[in-house]
N, C-alpha and C positions, 0 to 999 in steps of 0.2 A: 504494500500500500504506500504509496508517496504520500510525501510531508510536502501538507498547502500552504507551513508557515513557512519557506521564504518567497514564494509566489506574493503571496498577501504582503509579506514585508516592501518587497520589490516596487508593489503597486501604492504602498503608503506610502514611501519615499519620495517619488516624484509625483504627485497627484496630476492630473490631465490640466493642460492650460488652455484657455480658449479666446475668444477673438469676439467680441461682439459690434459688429456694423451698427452705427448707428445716427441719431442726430440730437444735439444733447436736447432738443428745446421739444421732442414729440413725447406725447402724455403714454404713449404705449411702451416704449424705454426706460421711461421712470418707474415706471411697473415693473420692469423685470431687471430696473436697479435695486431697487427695495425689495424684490425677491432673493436676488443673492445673496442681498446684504442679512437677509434674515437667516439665511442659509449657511451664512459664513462661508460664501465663495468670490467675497470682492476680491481677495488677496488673487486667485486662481483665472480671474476675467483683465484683456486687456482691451478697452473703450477704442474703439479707432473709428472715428467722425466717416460720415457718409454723405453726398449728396445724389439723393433718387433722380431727379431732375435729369443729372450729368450722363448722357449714355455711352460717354467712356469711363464713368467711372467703374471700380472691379466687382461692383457689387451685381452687377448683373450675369457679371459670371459666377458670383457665388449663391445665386438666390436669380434664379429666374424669373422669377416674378418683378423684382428690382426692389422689394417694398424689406424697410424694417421695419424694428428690429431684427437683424439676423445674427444666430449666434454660432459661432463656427467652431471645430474642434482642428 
């Protein structure tokens, strides 16, 4: 039978970081700022500004739709 405790170590160690598209001033963002933060995942999210409008911006390659918030891993 393998041992799941250095798996599990492995995986606390580096916890997943993520990427959230966004726009600071849309009321749907601030919602899923105040979710993190209840969550204790601000430290683990990095905010990077979006503009929808721009259709070179990269957001439309990450989210087809073009709309945030979008949260990326």
């Amino acid at each position: 039978m393998a041992d799941d405790r250095s798996t599990k170590g492995a995986l606390m160690s580096s916890p997943e970081q993520f990427v959230l598209r966004s726009s600071l001033t849309s009321p749907f963002v601030r919602k899923v700022r105040i979710a993190a933060e209840v969550l204790g995942l601000t430290d683990r999210i990095t905010m990077v500004p979006t503009d929808a409008a721009d259709p070179s911006d990269a957001l439309r390659q990450q989210n087809s739709l073009g709309k945030y918030p979008c949260l990326l891993r």
